[in-house]
N, C-alpha and C positions, 0 to 999 in steps of 0.2 A: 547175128547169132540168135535174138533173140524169135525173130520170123522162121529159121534153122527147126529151134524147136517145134516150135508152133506148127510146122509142115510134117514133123515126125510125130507129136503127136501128144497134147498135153493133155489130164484128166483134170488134175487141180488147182487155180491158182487159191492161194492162201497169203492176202496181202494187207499189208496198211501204213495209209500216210495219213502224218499230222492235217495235211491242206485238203484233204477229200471231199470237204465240206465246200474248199473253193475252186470259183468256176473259171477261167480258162486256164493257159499253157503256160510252164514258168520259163525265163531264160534258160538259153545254152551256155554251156561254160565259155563257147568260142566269141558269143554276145560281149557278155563280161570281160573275156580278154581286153577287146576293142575299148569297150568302156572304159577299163582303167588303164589301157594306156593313152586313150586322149586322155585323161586328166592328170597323171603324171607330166603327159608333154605341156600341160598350161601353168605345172608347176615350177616356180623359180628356184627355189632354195630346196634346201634337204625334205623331204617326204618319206613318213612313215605308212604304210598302211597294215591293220592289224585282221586278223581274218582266225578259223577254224581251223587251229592245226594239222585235225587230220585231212582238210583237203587239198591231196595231194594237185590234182588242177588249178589251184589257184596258184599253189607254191610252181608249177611248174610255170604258167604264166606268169607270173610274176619277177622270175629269173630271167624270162625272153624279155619281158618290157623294160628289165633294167639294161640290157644289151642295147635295144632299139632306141632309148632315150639317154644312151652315153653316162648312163649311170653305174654304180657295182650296189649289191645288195647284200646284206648281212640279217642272219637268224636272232633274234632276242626272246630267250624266253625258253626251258626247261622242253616243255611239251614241245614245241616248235623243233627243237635241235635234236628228241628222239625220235618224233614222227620222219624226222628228214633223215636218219639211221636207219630207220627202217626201211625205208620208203629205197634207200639206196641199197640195200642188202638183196631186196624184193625186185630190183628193177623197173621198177614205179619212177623214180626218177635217175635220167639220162647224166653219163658225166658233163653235159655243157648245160644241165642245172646248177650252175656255180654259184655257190653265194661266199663273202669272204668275214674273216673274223670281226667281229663288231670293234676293240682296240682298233683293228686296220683300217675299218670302213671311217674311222670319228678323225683321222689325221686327213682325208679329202678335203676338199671345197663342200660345203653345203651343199652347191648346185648339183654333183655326184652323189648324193648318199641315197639310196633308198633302203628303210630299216624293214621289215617287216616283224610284227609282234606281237604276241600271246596278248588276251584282255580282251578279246572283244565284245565281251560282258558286264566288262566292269569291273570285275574282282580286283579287289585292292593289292594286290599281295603280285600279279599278274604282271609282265611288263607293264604295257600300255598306263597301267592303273600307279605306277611306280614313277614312272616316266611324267606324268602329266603332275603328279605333285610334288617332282622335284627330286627325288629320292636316288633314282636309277645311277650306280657311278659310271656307266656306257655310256648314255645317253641325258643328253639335256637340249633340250628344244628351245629355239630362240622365236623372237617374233617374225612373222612371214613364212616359215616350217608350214606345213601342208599333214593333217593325219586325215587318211580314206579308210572310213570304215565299211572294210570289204565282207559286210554282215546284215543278219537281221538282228534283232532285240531278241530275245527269249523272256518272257511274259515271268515279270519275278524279279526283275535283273533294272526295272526302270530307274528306281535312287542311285543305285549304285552309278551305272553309268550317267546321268545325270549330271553326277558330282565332276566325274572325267572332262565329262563337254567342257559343263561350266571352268575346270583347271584351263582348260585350255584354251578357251574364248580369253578369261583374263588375261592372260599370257600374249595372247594377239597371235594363236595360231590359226589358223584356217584350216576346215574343215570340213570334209564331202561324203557323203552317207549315202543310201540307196534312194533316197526320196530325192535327193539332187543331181544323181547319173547312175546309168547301168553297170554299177561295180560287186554285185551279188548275185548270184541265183542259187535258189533253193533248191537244198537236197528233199524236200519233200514233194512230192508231184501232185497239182492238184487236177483237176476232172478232166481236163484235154488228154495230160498227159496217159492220165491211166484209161480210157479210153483207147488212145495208141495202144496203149501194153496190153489190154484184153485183145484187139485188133490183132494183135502178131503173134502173140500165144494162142488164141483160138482154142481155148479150155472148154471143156464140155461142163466143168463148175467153174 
């Protein structure tokens, strides 16, 4: 679509990413898929992983990998449960996007559960943040649980999440982040990418 335009005929682009400053290409969402479902599949016991509400890609991945690894998935988390409202109204997400009631998902085995949940900042208030200091009456994570933080940090947010790690190291959860497997990619594009996008647009600015 984008090449579409670019052939019809564009005069302006008017753009901006956070990463422009950085130099190569970020993942693809189909990368990440991959990524987090080998790490799901290495995982034994219940796995949470917690991500950006509104992207609707992960959530869609996310519901595949819980099919692929004989698992069922449940929403945690306010934002989580209207973005997925939405997102079903809008046809953004498919009816074999299933995820089931979080009561339902907590009477499985452990080794079926995958949560996925609000927090991925830290915010105390947020599942994830609720969940890891015990609070949550959903959810309570025993030792050998597995949380993937299907995120980056947002620069502001370091104590906070911090605190979450450390809840859950004590706890004897296990823990996989982007610096340990390809379970993120940025919505922000850095120089490869926008590079490509001038490339296809072919703007005269």
């Amino acid at each position: 679509r984008l090449r579409q335009l670019g052939r019809a005929g564009v005069d302006v682009i008017i753009g901006d990413s956070t990463n422009a400053p950085v130099a190569g290409a970020s993942r693809s969402e189909a990368v990440v898929c991959e990524g987090l479902l080998d790490a799901v599949r290495e995982c034994k016991q219940r796995v949470v992983v917690t991500c950006f509400a509104s992207n609707l890609a992960r959530l869609h991945a996310l519901a595949e990998i819980s099919r692929d690894t004989d698992r069922y998935a449940a929403l945690l988390g306010r934002s989580l449960l209207r973005m997925q409202g939405v997102a079903r109204q809008s046809d953004y997400l498919s009816t074999t996007d299933s995820f089931i009631g979080p009561w339902e998902l907590g009477f499985l085995p452990r080794s079926q559960q995958l949560w996925i949940c609000t927090g991925s900042q830290g915010e105390p208030a947020a599942a994830l943040g609720r969940v890891a200091s015990g609070r949550h009456p959903q959810l309570v994570l025993e030792r050998g649980d597995t949380v993937i933080f299907s995120s980056r940090l947002i620069p502001g947010n370091e104590e906070s999440l911090a605190r979450i790690r450390a809840d859950l190291s004590a706890k004897g959860i296990g823990i996989i982040d982007d610096d340990m497997a390809p379970v993120h990619a940025s919505g922000h594009p850095p120089q490869e990418d926008l590079r490509q996008l001038y490339g296809w647009l072919n703007a005269r600015y």
